[in-house]
Every structure is written in C-alpha cells, then in structure tokens.
One Martini backbone bead per residue (centre of mass of N, CA, C, O) as a GRO file, in nm:
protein
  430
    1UNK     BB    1  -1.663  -9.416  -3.279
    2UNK     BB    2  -1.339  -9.504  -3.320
    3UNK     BB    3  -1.104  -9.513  -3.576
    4UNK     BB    4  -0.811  -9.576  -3.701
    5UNK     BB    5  -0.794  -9.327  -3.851
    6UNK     BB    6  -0.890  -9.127  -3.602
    7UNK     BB    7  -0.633  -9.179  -3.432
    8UNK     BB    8  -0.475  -9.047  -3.708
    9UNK     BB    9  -0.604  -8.749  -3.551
   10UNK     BB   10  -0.709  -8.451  -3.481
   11UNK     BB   11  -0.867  -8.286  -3.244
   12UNK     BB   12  -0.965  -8.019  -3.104
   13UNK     BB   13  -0.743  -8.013  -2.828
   14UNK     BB   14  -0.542  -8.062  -2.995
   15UNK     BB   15  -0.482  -7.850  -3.173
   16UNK     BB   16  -0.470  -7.651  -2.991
   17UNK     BB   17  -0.206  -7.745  -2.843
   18UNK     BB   18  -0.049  -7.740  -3.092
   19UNK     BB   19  -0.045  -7.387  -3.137
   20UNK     BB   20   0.034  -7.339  -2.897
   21UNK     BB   21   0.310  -7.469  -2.918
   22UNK     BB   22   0.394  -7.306  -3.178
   23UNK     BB   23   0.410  -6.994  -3.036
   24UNK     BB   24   0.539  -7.114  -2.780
   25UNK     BB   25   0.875  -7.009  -2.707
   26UNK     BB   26   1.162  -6.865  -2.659
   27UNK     BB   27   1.044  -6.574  -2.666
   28UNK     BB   28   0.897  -6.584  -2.380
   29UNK     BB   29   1.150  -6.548  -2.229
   30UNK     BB   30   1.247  -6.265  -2.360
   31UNK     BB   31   1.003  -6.065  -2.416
   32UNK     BB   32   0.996  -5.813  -2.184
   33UNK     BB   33   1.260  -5.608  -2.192
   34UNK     BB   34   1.252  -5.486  -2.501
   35UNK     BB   35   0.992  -5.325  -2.454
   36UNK     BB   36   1.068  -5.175  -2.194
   37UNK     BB   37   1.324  -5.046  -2.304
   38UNK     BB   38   1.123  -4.852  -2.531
   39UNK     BB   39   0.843  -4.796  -2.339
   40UNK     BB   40   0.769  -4.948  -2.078
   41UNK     BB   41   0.459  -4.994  -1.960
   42UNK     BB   42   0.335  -4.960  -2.236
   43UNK     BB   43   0.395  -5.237  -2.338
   44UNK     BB   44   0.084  -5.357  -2.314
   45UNK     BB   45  -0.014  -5.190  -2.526
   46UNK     BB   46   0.195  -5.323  -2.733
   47UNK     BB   47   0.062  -5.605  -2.651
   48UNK     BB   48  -0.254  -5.555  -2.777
   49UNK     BB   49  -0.206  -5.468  -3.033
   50UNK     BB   50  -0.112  -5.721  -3.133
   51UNK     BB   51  -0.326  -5.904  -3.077
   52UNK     BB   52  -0.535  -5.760  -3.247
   53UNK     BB   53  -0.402  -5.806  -3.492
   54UNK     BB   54  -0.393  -6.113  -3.473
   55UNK     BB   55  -0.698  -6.145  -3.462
   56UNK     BB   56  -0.751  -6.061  -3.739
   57UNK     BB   57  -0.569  -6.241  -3.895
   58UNK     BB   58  -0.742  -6.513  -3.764
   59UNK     BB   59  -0.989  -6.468  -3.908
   60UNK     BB   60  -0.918  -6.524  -4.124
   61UNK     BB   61  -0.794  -6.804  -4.151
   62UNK     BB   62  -1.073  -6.905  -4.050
   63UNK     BB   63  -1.225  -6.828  -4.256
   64UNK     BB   64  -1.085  -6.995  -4.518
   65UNK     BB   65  -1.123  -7.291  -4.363
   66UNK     BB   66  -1.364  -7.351  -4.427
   67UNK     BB   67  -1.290  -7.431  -4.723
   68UNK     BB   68  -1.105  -7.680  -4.619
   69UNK     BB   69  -0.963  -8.046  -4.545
   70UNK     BB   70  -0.643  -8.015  -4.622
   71UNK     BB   71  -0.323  -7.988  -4.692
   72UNK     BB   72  -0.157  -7.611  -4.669
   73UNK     BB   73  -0.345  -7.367  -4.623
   74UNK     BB   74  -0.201  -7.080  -4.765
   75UNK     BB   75  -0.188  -7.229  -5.038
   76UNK     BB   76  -0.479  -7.314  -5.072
   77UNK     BB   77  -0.576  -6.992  -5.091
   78UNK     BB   78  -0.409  -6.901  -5.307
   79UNK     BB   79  -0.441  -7.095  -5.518
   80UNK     BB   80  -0.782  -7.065  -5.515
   81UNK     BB   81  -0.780  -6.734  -5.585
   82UNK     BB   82  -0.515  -6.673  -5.740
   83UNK     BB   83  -0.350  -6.958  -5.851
   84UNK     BB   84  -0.070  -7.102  -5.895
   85UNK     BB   85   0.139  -6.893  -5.866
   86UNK     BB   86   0.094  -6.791  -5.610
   87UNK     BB   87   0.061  -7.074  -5.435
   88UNK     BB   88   0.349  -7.174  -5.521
   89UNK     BB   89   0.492  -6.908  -5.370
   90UNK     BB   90   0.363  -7.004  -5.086
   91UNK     BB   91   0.434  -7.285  -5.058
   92UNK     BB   92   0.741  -7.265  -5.117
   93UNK     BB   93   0.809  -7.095  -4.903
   94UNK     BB   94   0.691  -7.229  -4.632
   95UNK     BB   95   0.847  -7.447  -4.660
   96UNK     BB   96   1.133  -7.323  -4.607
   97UNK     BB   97   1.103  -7.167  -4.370
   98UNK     BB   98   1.004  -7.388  -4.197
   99UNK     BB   99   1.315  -7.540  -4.241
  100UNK     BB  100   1.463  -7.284  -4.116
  101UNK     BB  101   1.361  -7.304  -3.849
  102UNK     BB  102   1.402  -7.535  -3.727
  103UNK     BB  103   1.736  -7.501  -3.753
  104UNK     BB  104   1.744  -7.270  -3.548
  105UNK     BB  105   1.592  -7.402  -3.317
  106UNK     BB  106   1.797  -7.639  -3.280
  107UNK     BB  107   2.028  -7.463  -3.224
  108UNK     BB  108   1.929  -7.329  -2.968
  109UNK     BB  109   1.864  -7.569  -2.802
  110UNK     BB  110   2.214  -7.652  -2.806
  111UNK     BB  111   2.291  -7.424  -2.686
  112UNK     BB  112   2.146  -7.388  -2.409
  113UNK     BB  113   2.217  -7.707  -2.357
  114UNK     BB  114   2.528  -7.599  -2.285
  115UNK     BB  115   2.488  -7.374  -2.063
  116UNK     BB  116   2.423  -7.629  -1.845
  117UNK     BB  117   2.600  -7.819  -2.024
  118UNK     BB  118   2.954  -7.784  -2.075
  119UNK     BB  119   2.985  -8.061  -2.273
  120UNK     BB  120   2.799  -7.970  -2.472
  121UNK     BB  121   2.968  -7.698  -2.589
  122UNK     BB  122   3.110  -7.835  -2.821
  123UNK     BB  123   3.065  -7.885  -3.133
  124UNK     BB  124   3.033  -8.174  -3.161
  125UNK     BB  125   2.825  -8.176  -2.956
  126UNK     BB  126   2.626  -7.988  -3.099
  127UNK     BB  127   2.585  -8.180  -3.361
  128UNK     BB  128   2.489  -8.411  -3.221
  129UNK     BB  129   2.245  -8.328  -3.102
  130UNK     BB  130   2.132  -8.190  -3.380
  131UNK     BB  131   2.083  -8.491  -3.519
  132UNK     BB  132   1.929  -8.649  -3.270
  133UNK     BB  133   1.704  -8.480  -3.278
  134UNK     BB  134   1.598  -8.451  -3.567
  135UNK     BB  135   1.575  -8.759  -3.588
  136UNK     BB  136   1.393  -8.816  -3.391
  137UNK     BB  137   1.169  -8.671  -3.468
  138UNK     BB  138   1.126  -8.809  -3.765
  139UNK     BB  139   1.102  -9.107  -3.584
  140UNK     BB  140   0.807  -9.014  -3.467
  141UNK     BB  141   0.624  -8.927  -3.771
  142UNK     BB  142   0.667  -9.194  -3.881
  143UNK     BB  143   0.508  -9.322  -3.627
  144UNK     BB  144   0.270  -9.110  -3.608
  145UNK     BB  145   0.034  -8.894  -3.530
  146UNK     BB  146  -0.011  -9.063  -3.221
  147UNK     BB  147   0.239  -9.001  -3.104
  148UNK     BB  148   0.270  -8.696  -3.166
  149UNK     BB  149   0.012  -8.605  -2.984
  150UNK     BB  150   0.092  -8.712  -2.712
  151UNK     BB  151   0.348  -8.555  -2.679
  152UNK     BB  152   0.231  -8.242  -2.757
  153UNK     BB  153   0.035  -8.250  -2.502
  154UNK     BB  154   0.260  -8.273  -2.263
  155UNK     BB  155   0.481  -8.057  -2.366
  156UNK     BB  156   0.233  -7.803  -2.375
  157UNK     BB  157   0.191  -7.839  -2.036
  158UNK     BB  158   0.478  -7.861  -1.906
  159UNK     BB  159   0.560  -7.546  -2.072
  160UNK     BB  160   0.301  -7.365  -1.907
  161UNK     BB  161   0.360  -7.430  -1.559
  162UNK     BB  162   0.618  -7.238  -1.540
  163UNK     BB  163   0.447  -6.999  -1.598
  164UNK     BB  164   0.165  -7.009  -1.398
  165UNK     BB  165   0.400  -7.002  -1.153
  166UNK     BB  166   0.463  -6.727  -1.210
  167UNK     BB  167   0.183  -6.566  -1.202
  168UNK     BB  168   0.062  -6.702  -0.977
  169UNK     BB  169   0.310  -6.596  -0.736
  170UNK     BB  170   0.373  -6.288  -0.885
  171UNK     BB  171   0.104  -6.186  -0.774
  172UNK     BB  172   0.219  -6.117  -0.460
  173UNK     BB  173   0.481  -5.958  -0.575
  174UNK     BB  174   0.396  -5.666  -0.645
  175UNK     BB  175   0.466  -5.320  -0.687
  176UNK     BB  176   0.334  -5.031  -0.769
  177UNK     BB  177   0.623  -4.845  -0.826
  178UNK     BB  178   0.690  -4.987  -1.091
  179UNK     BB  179   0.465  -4.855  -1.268
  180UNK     BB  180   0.673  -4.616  -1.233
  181UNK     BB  181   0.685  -4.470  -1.476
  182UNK     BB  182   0.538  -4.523  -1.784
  183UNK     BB  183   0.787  -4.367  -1.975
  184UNK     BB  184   1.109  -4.360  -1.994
  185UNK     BB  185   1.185  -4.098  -1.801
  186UNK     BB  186   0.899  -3.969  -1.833
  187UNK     BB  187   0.886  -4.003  -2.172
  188UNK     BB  188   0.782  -4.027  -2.479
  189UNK     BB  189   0.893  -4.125  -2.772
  190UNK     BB  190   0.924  -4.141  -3.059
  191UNK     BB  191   0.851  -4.456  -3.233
  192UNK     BB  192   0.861  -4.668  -2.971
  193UNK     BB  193   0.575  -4.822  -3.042
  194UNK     BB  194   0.609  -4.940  -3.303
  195UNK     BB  195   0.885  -5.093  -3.195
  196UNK     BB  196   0.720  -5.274  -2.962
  197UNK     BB  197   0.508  -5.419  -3.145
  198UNK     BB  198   0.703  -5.557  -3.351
  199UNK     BB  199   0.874  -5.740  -3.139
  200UNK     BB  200   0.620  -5.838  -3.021
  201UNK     BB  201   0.464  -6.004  -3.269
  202UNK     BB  202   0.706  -6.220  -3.309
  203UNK     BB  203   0.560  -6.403  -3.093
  204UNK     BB  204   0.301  -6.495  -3.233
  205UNK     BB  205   0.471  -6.631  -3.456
  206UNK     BB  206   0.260  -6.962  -3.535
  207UNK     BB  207  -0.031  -6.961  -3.606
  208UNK     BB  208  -0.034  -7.054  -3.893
  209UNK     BB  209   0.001  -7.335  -3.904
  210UNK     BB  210  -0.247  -7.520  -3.835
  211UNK     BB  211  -0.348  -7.499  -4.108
  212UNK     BB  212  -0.216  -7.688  -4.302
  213UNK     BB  213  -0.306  -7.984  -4.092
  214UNK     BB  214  -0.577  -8.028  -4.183
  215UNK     BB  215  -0.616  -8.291  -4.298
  216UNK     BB  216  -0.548  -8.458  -3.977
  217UNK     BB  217  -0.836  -8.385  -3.912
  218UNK     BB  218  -1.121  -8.339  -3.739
  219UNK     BB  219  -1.336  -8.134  -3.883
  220UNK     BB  220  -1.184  -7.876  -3.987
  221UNK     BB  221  -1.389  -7.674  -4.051
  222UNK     BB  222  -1.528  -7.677  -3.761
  223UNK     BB  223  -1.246  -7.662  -3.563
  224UNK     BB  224  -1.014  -7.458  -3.688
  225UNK     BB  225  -1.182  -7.163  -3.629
  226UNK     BB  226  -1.210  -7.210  -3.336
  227UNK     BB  227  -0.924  -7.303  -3.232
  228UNK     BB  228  -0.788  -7.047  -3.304
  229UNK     BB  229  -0.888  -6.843  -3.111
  230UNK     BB  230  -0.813  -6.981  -2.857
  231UNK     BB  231  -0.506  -6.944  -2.899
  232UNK     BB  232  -0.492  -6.647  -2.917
  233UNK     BB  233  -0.610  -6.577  -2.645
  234UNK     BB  234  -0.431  -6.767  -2.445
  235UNK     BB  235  -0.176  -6.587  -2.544
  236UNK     BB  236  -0.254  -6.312  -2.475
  237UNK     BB  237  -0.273  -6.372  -2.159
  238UNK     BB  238  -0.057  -6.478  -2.060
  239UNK     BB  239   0.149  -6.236  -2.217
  240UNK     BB  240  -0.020  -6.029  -2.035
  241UNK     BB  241   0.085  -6.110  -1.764
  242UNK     BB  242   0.372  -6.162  -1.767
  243UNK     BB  243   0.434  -5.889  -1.812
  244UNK     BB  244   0.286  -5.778  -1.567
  245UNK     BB  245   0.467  -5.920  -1.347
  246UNK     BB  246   0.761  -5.873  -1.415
  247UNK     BB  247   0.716  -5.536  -1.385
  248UNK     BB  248   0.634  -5.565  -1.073
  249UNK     BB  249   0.885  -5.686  -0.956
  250UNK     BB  250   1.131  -5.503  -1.144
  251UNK     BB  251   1.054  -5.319  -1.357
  252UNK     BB  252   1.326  -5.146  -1.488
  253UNK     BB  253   1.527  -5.367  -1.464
  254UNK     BB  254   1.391  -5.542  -1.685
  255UNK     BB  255   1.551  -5.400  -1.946
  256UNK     BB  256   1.880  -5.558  -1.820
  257UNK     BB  257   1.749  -5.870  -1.899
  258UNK     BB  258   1.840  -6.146  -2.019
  259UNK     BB  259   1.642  -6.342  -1.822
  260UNK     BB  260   1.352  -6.221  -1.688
  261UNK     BB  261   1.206  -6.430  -1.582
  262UNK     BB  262   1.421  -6.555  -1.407
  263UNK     BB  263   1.494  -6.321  -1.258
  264UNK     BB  264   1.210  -6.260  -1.131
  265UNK     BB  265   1.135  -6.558  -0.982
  266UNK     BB  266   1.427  -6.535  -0.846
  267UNK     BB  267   1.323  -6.292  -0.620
  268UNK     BB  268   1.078  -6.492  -0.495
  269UNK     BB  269   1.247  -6.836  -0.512
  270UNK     BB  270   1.474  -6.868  -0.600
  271UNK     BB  271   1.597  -7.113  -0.711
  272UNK     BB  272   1.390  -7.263  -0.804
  273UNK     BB  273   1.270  -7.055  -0.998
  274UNK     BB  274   1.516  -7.062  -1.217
  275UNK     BB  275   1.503  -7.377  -1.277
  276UNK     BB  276   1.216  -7.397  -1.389
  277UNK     BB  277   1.260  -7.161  -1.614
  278UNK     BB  278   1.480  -7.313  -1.778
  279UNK     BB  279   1.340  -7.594  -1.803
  280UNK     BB  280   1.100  -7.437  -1.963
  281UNK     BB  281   1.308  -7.345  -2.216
  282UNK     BB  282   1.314  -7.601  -2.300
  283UNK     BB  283   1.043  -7.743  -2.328
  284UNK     BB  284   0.948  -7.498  -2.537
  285UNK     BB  285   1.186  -7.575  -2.748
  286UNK     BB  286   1.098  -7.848  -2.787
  287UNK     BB  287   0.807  -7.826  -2.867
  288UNK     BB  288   0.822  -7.643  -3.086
  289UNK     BB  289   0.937  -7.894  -3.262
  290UNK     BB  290   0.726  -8.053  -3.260
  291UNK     BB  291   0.541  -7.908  -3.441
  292UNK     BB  292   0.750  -7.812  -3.703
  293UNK     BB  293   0.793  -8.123  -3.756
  294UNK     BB  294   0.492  -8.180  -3.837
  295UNK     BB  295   0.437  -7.913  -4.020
  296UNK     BB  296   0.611  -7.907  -4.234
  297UNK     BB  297   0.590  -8.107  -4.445
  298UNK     BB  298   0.319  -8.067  -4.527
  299UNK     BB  299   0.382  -7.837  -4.709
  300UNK     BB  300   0.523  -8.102  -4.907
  301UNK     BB  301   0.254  -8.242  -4.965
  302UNK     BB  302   0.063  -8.027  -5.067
  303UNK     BB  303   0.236  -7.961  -5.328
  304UNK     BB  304   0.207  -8.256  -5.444
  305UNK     BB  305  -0.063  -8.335  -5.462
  306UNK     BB  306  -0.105  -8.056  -5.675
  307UNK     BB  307   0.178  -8.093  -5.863
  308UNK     BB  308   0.432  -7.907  -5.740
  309UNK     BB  309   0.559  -8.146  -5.712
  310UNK     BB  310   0.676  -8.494  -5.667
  311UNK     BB  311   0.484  -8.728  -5.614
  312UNK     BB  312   0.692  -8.901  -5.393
  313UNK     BB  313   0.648  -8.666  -5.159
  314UNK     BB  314   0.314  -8.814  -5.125
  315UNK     BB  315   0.406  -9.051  -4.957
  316UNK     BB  316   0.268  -9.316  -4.764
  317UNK     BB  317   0.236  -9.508  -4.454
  318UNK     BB  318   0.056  -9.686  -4.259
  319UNK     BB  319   0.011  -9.421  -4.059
  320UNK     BB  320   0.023  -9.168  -4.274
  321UNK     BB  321   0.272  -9.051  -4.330
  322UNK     BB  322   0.500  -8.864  -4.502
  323UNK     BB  323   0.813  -8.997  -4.514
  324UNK     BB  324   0.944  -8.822  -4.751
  325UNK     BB  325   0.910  -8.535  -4.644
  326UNK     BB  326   1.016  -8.581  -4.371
  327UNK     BB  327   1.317  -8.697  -4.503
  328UNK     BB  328   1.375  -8.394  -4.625
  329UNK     BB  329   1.307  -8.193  -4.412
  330UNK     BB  330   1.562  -8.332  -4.212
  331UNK     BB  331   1.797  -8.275  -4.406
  332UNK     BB  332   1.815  -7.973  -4.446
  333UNK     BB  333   1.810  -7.882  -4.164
  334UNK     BB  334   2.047  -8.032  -4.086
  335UNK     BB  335   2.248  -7.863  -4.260
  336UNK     BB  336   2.180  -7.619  -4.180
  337UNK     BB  337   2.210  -7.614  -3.852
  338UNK     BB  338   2.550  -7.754  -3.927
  339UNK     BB  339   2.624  -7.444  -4.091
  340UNK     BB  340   2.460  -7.249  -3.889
  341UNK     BB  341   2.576  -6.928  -3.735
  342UNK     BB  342   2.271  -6.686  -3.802
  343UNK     BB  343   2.045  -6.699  -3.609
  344UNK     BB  344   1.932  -6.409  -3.646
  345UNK     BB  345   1.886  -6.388  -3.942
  346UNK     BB  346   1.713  -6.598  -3.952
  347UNK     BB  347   1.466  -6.519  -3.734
  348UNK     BB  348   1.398  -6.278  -3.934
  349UNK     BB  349   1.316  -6.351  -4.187
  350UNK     BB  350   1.104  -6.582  -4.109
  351UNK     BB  351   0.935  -6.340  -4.005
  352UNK     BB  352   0.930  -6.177  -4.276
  353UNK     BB  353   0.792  -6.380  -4.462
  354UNK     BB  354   0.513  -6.449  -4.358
  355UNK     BB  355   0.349  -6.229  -4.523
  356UNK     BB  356   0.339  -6.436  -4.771
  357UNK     BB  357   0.069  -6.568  -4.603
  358UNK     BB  358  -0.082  -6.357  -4.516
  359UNK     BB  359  -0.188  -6.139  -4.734
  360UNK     BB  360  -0.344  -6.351  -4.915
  361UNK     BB  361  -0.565  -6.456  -4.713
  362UNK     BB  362  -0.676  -6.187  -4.655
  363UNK     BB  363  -0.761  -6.133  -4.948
  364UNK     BB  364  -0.909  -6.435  -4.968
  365UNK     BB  365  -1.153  -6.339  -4.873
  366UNK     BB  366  -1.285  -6.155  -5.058
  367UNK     BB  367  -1.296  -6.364  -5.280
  368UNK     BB  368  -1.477  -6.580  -5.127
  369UNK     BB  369  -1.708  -6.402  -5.101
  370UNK     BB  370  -1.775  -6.443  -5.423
  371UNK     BB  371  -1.713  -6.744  -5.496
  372UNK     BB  372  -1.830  -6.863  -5.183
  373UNK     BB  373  -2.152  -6.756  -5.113
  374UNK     BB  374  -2.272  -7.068  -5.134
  375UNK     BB  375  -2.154  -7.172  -4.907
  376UNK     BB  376  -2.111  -7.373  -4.639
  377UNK     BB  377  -2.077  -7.214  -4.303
  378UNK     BB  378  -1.904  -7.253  -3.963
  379UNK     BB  379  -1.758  -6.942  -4.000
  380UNK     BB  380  -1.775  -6.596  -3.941
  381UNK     BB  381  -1.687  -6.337  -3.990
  382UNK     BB  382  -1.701  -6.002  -3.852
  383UNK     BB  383  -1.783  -5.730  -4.007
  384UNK     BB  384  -1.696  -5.819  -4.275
  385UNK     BB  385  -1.473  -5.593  -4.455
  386UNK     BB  386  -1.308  -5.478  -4.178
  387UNK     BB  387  -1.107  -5.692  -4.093
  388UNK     BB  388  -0.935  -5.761  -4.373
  389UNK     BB  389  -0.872  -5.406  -4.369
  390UNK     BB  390  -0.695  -5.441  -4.112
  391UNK     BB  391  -0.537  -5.686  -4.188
  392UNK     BB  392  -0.358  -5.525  -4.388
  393UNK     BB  393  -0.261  -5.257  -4.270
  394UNK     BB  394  -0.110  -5.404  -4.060
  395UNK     BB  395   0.088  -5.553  -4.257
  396UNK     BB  396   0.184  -5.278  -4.393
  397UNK     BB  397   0.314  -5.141  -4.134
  398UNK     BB  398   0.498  -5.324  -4.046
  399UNK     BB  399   0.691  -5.363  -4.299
  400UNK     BB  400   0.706  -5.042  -4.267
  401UNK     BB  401   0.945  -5.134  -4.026
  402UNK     BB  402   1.141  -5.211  -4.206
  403UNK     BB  403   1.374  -5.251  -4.431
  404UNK     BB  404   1.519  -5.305  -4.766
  405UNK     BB  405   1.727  -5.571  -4.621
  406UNK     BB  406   1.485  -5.729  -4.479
  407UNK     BB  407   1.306  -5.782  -4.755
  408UNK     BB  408   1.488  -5.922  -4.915
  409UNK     BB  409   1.586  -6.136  -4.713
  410UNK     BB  410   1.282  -6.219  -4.673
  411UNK     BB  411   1.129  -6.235  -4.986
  412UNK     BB  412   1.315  -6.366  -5.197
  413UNK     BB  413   1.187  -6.661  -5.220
  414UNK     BB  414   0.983  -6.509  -5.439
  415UNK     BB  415   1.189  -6.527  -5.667
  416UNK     BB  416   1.345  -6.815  -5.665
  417UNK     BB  417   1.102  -6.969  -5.728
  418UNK     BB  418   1.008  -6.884  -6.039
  419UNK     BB  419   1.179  -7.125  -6.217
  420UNK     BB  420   1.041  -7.383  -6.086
  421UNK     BB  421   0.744  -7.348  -6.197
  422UNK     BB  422   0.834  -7.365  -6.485
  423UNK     BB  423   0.953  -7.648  -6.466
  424UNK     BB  424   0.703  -7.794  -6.342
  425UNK     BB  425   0.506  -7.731  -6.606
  426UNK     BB  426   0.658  -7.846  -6.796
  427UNK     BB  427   0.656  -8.139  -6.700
  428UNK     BB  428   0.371  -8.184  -6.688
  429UNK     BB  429   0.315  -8.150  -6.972
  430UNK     BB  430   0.518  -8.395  -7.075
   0.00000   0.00000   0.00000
C-alpha cells in the first residue's frame, strides 16, 4: 500500500529518470563537434574512457550510499569520514556551485528561446524569461515532490525522444568512408587525447546530484547505488551512439558545426529534423532546470538539518517541500542570472568545482571501508580498493589538465567558505 507519505517520494525508476535528466542537459547537443575536431574518430574511444573513468567515479558515490538514507549526498560522506570542517566545505561548495549553474542554465535557456523568437531576445525580455521561469520551478517544488516527479518524468522522456530518433533514423545513412582517416589529417598530434577527454568528461557532470536528494526517496540504501549504474550506463550508450551517427552522417565536417546534431538529423531528414532536434534542446535545458530546481535547495537542506546552517532554512510545508531553502536558493539564482555576463566562465568554474565533491567521495570509501566495515550493505563495489585508486587517479589527472587560474576560479569557494564555519561553530556554541 502506497501511504500519503510514499506518494511524496521518489521509487526506483523515478531515481533513474531524475539521473538521466540531470546528466543530458546542453551538452549532448554541443558534444560531437570539439572533440572531432581535436581527435577525429578517436573521439569515440576518448569518449569510452570518460564513461570508464566516470562509471569508476559513480561506484564510489554507489558504494557511499550504502550507508545514508538522507539528503546531502557528498556533503554527508565528507562530514562522516572526515569530520565537520572538511563537511561543511564540501557541503557549501555543493550548495553554491549548485546554484550558480542552475542561474547558468536559466540564462542559456533564455538565450537559445530567444534565437527561436526574436521578441524574446531583448535585454528585458531575456530577464523576463529568466525571472518567470526561476520562480515557475520555485513554485513547482513548493508544491511538492509529487508533482515535481511527474513533471520530471515526462520531461526526461520528451528529451530522449528526439536523440532516439536521430539514431534510430541516423543509423540507416552511416557512410563507411566518414570514418577515415582515423585522426585529423591522418596523424595524431600529441597530447590532443587528453584534450577531447576533457572536454567530453564535463557532458557527464550532473551524475552525482542524485545522491544529495536521498531524503526524499523509497529505500535509498538499496535504490540509490542500483539507480546510479543504471544512469551512468544509460547516458553512455546514448552518447557514444550519437558519436558514432553523428560522424557516419557528416564525417570531418562535423568538427566545423556549431549545431551538429542539428546539423546531422537535418542533412537526413530534412527541415523536419532539424526542428525537432531544436525544440529537444529547449526541452533537454528546460528538464535539466527541473531536476536543478529539485536538487539544488536539498543541499542547504542538508546543512540545516546538520546544525551547518540556521534551523530556519530546514523548515518544510504540509507537502514536505524545504519551503525556506527553495526560496533562498532561488532568490541567489534569480540574482546571478540578471546579473551575469559571464555564462562560460560560470560553467567552467561549476565543471572543476565537482572535483571538490568528487574526491573527498573516492576517499571516504577508504574510510568507510575500516569505520562502517560491520554494517550490513546492499550494494558492494568489486575488485576492492582498486576502484577508488583508479577513480582517484583519474581525477587528479582531469585536473592537472586545466591551468593554475581555472582551479583558483573551480576550487576557490573552498577557501571563501572558511571564516563562515567558524562563524557559525562559535554561534552554536554560544
């Protein structure tokens, strides 16, 4: 039986379909061209190893989960393995990143509806969008998980459709001679794998939100870790297909499109496809917003509930929404996004800030491994510490690929955050 409480939950396949719609936003749209034109073919095994390195990632985030069954996420694994202060700088990096993308989102969304209706693309109309849809999502979540689940679910079906069909049809007009030379110009240049890792890694950024709202879900022990492989797998078969149509349809041209799968779909089918393909980029930034919306406030939920913020922002409404975290969070959003300029920028730091997530993650497997090594768990990662060593290693390699002003812009607000814990220890103390 299914009680009041159940209904404002999320089950097994709800989990799942929230993943994948925080994972596909933007990107997947954008994904083929840069690294075609960095690697060529290569792209796709350089998009092979980003899905390894990140399914290596989420099995730690998996195996973490094992022992928590509230919201926070990375937040509540640094907090437990490593003590408040390590915590409460994951915790509020989280909390901030998080809101700094959704106001990122909100305004790429409003840009691209802008270039669809050139009405929408004046300065005021841009602010307008970006105002009505902010507080649209506020006013979703207010009303609680149950209708946030629906909405959630169909809009992450909706975004699929449009990918399906473009490799369901795309695969039927693959031309084998795309696919040579291997690397650009038939020579591989040094170091230019590395570089299409890289950029293709940021397209999975988005996998790890879903452990935050673990509160909020049926059985999150045994759901959460089963929920999360699910994800990581679903999103890399996806896009190592669209890879590989993309390049079968247009080959090297495809390194000089800036819309390619637009470009791609419409090369087969025509204006038809190509609206399609547009209206699925409004629909896939508009899903990523719904999952955002839900997802972000969780994080200063978390903190409340710890004692790391003031009780007031962990106050929920008759539907259990967090009411007080939701209007805080989307107040900062609303704020940056008429305010900001700056839209790659923002989603460079937001891509390096993960790692401040990431890391502490892989570690606290170590830990829990020696501190929780008697508690009974559903979900066991394999091979042991060899996972979390390679998903380690991996991660301080991403980063030593960015330069030395790209981690003070991604990793600062964990220097910003310092005099703020000690802010708020010496008030709970007193």
């Amino acid at each position: 039986m299914i009680d009041g409480n159940s209904k404002q939950r999320l089950g097994f396949w709800s989990i799942v379909l929230f993943g994948i719609n925080g994972i596909i936003g933007s990107g997947i749209f954008l994904l083929p061209s840069a690294p075609m034109k960095l690697i060529g073919v290569g792209s796709v095994f350089a998009l092979l190893l980003d899905a390894f390195l990140v399914a290596t990632i989420a099995l730690c985030f998996a195996q973490d989960a094992n022992y928590f069954d509230k919201n926070g996420g990375p937040y509540l694994y640094a907090k437990e393995a490593f003590g408040n202060f390590i915590g409460y700088e994951v915790g509020v990096v989280t909390w901030a990143i998080r809101i700094i993308a959704e106001a990122t989102v909100a305004v790429g969304f409003a840009t691209i509806l802008g270039a669809f209706f050139p009405n929408l693309s004046s300065s005021l109309a841009r602010s307008a969008v970006i105002a009505l849809l902010l507080i649209a999502l506020a006013l979703m979540n207010i009303a609680g998980v149950q209708l946030t689940k629906i909405i959630n679910n169909i809009v992450t079906i909706s975004k699929l459709i449009p990918l399906v069909l473009f490799i369901s049809i795309g695969l039927f007009f693959l031309k084998g001679n795309n696919f040579v030379p291997f690397f650009p110009h038939g020579q591989y240049a040094s170091g230019s794998f590395g570089q299409a890792a890289l950029t293709m890694f940021f397209a999975f950024t988005g996998f790890e939100g879903i452990s935050v709202a673990a509160g909020e879900m049926t059985n999150p022990k045994k759901n959460l870790p089963r929920a999360i492989m699910i994800i990581v797998a679903t999103v890399t078969l996806v896009y190592v297909l669209i890879q590989l149509t993309a390049i079968g349809i247009m080959g090297y041209r495809l390194a000089d499109s800036a819309t390619p799968i637009m470009d791609a779909f419409a090369e087969v089918t025509g204006t038809f496809g190509k609206d399609l393909i547009a209206a699925g980029s409004l629909i896939s930034i508009g899903g990523l917003l719904v999952a955002s919306s839900f997802i972000t406030p969780r994080s200063g939920l978390a903190l409340a509930e710890n004692k790391m913020m003031p009780q007031v922002i962990a106050r929920k409404n008759s539907k259990n929404a967090p009411y007080v975290a939701i209007i805080i969070s989307t107040s900062i959003s609303l704020i940056i996004a008429l305010f900001n300029s700056t839209f790659a920028n923002l989603a460079l730091i937001s891509a390096i800030s993960r790692f401040a997530q990431y890391i502490p993650t892989i570690i606290a497997v170590f830990v829990f491994s020696k501190t929780k090594k008697t508690q009974k768990t559903t979900f066991q990662i394999p091979f042991g510490p060899a996972i979390p060593l390679l998903a380690l290693v991996v991660s301080i390699w991403l980063l030593v690929q960015t330069n030395i002003q790209q981690l003070v812009w991604g990793l600062g607000a964990l220097v910003i955050a310092v005099p703020f814990y000690f802010f708020t220890a010496y008030r709970n103390q007193s």
